[in-house]
C-alpha positions as CSV (number, residue, x, y, z in Angstrom):
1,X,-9.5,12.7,51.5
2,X,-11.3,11.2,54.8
3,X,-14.9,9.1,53.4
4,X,-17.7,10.7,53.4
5,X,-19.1,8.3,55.6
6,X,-15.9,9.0,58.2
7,X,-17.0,12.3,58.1
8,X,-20.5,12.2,58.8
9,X,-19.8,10.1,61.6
10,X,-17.5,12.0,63.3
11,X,-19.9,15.5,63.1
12,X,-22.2,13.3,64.4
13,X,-20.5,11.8,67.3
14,X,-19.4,15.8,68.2
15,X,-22.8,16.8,68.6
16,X,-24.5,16.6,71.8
17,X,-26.4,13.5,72.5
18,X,-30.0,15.4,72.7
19,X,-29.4,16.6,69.2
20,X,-32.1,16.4,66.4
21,X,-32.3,15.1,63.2
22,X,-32.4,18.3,61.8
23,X,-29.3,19.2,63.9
24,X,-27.7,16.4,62.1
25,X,-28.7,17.5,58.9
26,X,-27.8,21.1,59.2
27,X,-24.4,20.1,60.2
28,X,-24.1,17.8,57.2
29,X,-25.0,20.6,55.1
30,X,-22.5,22.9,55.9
31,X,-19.7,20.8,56.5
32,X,-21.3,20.0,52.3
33,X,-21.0,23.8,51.3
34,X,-18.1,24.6,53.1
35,X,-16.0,21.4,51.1
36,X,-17.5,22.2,48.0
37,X,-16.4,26.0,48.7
38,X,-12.8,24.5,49.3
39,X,-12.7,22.5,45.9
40,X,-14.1,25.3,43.7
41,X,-11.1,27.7,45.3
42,X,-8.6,25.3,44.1
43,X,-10.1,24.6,40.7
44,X,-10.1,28.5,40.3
45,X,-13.7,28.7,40.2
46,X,-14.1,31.7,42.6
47,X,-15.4,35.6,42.3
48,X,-13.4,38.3,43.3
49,X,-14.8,40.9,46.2
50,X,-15.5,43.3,43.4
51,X,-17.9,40.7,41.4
52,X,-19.6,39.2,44.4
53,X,-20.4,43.1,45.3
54,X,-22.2,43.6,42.2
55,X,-24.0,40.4,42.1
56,X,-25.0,41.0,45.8
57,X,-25.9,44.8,44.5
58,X,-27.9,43.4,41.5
59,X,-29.5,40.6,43.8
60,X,-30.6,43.5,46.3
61,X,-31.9,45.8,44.0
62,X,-35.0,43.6,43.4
């Protein structure tokens, strides 16, 4: 698994150079989500289509 400091580096060095800090953070944050996404798949923790249809339907319905 690369460093997290690695990491942040390279997303940073990919972005163009008149980028803002909030550019910077946003990519941050979803590289964040998207790895976290990736562990909780492999530790099982996921919904199914079905599930997340009636949480979205629940969610909506308020």
């Amino acid at each position: 698994m690369v460093a997290a400091k690695e990491e942040a580096q390279k997303i940073i060095q990919n972005l163009p150079d008149d980028c803002t800090y909030e550019d910077i953070q946003y990519h941050l944050y979803v590289v964040e989500k998207i790895n976290n996404g990736i562990e909780r798949a492999k530790k099982g923790e996921v919904s199914s289509h079905h599930e997340a249809r009636e949480r979205m339907a629940k969610w909506l319905s308020r």
